[in-house]
TIVO-2410 file (N, C-alpha, C; in nm, 3 decimals):
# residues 99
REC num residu      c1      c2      c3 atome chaine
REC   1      X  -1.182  -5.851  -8.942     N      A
REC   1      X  -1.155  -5.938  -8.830    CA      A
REC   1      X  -1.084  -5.856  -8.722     C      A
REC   2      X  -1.112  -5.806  -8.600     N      A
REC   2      X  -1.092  -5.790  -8.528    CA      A
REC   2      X  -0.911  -5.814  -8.451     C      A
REC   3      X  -0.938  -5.976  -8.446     N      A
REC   3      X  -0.808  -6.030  -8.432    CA      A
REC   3      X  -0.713  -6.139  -8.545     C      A
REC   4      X  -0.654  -6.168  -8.549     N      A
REC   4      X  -0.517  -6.233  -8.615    CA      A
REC   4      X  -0.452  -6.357  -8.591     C      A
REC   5      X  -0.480  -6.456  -8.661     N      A
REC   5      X  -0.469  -6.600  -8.555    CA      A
REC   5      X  -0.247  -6.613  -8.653     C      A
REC   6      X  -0.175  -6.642  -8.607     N      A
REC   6      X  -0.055  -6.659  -8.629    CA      A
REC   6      X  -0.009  -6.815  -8.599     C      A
REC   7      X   0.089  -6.820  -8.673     N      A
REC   7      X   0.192  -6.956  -8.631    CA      A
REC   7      X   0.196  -6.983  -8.494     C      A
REC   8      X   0.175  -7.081  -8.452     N      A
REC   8      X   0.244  -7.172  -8.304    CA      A
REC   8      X   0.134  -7.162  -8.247     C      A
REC   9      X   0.017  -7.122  -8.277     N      A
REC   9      X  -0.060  -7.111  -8.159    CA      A
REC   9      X  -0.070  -6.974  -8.091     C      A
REC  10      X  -0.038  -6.870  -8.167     N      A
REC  10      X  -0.063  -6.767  -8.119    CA      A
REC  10      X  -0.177  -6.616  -8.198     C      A
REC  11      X  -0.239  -6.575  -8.077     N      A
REC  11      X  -0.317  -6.446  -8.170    CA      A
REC  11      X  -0.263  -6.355  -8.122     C      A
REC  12      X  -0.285  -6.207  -8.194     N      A
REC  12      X  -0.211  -6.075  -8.212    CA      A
REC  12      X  -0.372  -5.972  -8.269     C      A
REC  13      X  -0.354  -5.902  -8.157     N      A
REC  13      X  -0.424  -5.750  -8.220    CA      A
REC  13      X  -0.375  -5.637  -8.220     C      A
REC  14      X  -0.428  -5.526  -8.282     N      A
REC  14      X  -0.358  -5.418  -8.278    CA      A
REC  14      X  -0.370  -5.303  -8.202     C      A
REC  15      X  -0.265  -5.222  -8.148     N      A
REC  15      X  -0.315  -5.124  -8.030    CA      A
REC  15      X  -0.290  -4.975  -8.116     C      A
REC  16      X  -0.371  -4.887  -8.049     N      A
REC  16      X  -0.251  -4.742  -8.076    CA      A
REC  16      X  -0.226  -4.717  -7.948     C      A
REC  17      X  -0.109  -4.601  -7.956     N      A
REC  17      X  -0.058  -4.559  -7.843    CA      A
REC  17      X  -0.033  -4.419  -7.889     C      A
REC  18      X  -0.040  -4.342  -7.734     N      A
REC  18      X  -0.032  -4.200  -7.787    CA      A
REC  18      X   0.059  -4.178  -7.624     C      A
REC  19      X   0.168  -4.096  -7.587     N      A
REC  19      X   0.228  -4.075  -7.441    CA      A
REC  19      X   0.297  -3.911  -7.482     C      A
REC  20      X   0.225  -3.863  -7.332     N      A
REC  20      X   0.296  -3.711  -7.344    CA      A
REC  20      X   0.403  -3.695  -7.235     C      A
REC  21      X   0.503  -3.617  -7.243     N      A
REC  21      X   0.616  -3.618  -7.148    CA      A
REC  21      X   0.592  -3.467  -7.098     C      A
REC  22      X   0.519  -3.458  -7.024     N      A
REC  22      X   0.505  -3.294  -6.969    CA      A
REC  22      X   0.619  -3.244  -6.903     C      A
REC  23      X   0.728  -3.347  -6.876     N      A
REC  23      X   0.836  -3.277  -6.804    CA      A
REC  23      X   0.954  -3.186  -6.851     C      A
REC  24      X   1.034  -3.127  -6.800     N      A
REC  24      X   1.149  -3.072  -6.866    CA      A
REC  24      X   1.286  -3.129  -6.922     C      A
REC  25      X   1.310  -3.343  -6.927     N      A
REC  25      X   1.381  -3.415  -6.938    CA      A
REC  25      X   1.320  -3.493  -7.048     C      A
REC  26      X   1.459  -3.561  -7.111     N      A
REC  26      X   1.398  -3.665  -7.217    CA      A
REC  26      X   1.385  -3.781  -7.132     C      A
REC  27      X   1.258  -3.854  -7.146     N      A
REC  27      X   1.251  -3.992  -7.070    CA      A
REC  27      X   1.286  -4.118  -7.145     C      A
REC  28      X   1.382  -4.180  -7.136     N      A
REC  28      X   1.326  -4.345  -7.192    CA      A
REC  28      X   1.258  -4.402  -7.141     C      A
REC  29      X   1.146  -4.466  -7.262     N      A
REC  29      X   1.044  -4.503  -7.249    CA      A
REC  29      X   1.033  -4.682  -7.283     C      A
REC  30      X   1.019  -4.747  -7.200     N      A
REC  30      X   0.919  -4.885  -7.276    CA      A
REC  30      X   0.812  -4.936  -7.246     C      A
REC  31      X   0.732  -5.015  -7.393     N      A
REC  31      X   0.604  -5.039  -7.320    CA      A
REC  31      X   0.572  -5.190  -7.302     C      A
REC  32      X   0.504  -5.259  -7.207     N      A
REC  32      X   0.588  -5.369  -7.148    CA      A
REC  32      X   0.424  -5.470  -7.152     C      A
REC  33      X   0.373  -5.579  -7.166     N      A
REC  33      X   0.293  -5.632  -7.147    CA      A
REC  33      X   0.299  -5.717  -6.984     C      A
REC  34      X   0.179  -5.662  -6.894     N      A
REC  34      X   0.243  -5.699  -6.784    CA      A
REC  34      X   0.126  -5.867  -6.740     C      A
REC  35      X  -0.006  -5.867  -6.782     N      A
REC  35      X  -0.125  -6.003  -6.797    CA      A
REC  35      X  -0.172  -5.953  -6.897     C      A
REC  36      X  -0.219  -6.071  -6.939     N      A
REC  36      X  -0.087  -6.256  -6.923    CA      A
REC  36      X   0.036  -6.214  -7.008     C      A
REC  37      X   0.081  -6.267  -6.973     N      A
REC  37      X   0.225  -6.241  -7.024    CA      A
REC  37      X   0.211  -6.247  -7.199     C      A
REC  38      X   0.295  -6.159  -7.241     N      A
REC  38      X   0.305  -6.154  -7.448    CA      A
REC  38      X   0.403  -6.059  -7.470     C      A
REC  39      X   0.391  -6.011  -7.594     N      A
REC  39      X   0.485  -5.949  -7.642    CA      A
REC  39      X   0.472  -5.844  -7.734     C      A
REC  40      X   0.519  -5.755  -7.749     N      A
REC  40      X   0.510  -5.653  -7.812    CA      A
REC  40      X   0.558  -5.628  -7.972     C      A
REC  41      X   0.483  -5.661  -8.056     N      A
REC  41      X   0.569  -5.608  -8.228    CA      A
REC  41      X   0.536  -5.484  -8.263     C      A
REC  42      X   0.615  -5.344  -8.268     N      A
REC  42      X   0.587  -5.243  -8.318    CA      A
REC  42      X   0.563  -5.220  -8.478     C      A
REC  43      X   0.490  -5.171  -8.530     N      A
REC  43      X   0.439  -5.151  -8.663    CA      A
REC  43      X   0.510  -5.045  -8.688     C      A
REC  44      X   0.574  -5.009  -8.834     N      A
REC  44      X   0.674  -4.915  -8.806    CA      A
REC  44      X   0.776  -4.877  -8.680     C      A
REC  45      X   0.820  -4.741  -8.695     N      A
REC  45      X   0.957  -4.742  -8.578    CA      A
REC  45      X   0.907  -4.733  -8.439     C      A
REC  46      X   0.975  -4.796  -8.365     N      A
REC  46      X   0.946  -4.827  -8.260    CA      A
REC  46      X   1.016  -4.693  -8.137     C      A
REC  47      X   0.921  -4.675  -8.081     N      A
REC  47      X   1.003  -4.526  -7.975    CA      A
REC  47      X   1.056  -4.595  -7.843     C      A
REC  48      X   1.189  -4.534  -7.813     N      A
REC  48      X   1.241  -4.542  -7.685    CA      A
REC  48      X   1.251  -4.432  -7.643     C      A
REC  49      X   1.235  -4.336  -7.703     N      A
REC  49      X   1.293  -4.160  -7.588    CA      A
REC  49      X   1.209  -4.086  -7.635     C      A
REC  50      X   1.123  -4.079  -7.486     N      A
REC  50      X   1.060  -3.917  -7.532    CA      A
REC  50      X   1.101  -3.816  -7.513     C      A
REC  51      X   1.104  -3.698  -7.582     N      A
REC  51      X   1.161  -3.586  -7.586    CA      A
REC  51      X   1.089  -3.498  -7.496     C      A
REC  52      X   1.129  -3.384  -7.404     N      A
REC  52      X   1.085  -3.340  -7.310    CA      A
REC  52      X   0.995  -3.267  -7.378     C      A
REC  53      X   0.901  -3.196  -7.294     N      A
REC  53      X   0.761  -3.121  -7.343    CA      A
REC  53      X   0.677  -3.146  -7.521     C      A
REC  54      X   0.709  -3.314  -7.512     N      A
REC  54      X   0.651  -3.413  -7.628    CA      A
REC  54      X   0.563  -3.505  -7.618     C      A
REC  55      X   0.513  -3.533  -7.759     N      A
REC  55      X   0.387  -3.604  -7.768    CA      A
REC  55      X   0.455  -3.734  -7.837     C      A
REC  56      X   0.443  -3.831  -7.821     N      A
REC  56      X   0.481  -4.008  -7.928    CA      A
REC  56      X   0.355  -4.089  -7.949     C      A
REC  57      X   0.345  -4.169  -8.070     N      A
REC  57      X   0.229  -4.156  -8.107    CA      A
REC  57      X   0.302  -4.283  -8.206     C      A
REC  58      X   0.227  -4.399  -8.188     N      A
REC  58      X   0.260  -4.539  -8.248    CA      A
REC  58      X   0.161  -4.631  -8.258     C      A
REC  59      X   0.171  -4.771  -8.346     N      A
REC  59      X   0.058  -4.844  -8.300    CA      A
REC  59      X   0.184  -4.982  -8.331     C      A
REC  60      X   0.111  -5.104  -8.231     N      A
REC  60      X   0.202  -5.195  -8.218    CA      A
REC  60      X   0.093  -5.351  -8.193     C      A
REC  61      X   0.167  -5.456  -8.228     N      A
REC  61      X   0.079  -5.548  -8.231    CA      A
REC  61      X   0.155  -5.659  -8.035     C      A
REC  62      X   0.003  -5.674  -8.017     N      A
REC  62      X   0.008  -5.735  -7.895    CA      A
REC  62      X  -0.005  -5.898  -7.890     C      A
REC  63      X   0.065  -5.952  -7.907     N      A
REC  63      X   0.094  -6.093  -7.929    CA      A
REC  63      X   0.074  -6.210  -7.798     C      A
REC  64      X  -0.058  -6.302  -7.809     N      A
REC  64      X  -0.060  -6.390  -7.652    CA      A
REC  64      X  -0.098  -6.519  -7.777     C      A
REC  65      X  -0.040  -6.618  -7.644     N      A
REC  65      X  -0.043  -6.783  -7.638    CA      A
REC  65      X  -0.233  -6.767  -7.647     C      A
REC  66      X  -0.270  -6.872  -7.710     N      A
REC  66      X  -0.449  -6.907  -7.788    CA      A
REC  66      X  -0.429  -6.937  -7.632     C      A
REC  67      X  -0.335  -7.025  -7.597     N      A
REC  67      X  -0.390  -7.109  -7.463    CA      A
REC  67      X  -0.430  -6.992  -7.356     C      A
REC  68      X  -0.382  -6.894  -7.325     N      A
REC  68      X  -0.420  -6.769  -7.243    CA      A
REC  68      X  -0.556  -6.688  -7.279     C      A
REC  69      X  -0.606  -6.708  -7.376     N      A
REC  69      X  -0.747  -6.640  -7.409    CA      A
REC  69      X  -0.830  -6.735  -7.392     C      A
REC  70      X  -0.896  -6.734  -7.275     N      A
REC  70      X  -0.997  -6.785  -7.183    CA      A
REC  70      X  -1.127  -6.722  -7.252     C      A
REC  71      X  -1.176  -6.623  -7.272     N      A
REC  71      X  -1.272  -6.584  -7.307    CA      A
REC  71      X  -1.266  -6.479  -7.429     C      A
REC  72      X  -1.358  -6.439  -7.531     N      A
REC  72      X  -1.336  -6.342  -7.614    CA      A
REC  72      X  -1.275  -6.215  -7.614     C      A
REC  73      X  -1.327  -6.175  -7.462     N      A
REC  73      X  -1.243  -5.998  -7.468    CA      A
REC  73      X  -1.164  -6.061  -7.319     C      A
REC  74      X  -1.045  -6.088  -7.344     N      A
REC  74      X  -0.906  -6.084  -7.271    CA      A
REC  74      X  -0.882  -5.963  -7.163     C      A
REC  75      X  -0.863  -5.972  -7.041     N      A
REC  75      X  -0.843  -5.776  -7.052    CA      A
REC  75      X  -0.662  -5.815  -6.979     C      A
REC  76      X  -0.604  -5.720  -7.078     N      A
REC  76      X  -0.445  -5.719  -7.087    CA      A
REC  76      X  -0.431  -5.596  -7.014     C      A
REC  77      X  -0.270  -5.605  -6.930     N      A
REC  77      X  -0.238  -5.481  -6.846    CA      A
REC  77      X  -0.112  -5.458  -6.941     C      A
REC  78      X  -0.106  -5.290  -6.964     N      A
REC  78      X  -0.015  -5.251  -7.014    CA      A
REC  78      X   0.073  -5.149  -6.979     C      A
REC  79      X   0.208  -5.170  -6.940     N      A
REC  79      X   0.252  -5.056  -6.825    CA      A
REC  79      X   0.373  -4.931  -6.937     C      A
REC  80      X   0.351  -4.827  -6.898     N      A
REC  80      X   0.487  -4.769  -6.963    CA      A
REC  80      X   0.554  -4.735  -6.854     C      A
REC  81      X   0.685  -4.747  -6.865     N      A
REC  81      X   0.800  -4.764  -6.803    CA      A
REC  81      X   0.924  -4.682  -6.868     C      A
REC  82      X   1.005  -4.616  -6.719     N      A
REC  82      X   1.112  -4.487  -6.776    CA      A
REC  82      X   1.189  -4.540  -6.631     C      A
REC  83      X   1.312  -4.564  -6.683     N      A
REC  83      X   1.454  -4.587  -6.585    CA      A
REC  83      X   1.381  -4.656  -6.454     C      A
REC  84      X   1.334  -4.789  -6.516     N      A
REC  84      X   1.280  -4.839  -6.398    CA      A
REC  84      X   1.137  -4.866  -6.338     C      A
REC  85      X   1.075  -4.705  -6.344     N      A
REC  85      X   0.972  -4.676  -6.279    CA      A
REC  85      X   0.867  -4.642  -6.357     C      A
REC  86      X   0.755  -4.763  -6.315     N      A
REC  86      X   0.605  -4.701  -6.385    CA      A
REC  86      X   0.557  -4.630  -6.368     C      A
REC  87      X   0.541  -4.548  -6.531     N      A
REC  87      X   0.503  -4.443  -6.475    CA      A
REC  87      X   0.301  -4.397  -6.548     C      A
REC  88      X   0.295  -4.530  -6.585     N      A
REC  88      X   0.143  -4.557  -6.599    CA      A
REC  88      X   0.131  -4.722  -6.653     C      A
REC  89      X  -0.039  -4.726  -6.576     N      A
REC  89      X  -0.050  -4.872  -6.648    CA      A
REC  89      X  -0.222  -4.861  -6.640     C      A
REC  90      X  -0.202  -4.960  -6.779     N      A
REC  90      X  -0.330  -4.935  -6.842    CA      A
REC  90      X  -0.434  -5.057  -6.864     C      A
REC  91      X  -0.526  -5.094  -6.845     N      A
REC  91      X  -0.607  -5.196  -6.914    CA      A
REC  91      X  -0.686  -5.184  -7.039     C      A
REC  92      X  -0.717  -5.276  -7.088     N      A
REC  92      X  -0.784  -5.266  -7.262    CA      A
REC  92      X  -0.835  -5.405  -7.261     C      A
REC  93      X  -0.882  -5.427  -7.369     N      A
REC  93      X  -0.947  -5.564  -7.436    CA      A
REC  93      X  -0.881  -5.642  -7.524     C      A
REC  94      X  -0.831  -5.761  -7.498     N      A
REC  94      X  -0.774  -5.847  -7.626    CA      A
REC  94      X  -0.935  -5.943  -7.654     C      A
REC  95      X  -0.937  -5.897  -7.793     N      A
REC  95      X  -1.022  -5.984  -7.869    CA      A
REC  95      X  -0.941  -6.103  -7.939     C      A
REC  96      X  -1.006  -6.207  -7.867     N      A
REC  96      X  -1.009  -6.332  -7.965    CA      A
REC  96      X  -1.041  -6.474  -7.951     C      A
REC  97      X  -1.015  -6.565  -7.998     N      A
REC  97      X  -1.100  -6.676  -8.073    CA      A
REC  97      X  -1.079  -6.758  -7.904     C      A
REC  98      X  -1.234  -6.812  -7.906     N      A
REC  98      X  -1.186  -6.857  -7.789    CA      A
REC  98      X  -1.193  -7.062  -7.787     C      A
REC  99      X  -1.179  -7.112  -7.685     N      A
REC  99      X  -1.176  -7.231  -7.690    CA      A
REC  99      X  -1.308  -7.296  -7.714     C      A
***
């Protein structure tokens, strides 16, 4: 199954994530669901600091209201964020059950 139907009315799929810090500073990092609005559960440890001239590498579950999945493939914006400022944002597909 693709996607994950949960308590309250909500589905969850799973992402990976991979972020490189080419700079010479450690960045804090978060990764933020920006449409439609949800939430983030990390699977294992969850990263806040990347280490300068580093690679982070996670997978995390993306959690939305049934009522927000209008159609089968959802497309969710996903931004990473360091002291503020985005410093990428991404689109993808939420699969799931639709009305």
């Amino acid at each position: 199954m693709l996607y994950q139907e949960l308590p309250n009315q909500k589905v969850s799929n799973l992402y990976n994530i991979k972020v490189v810090n080419k700079t010479f500073n450690n960045l804090p990092i978060e990764i933020k669901i920006v449409e439609p609005q949800g939430t983030i559960q990390w699977v294992g440890k969850k990263f806040t600091e990347l280490k300068e001239q580093d690679i982070a590498a996670g997978e995390f579950f993306v959690i939305l209201d049934q009522k927000d999945i209008v159609v089968s493939k959802t497309r969710i914006k996903i931004q990473i964020i360091s002291n503020g400022k985005t410093l990428d944002e991404e689109e993808s597909n939420f699969i799931g059950p639709t009305p």
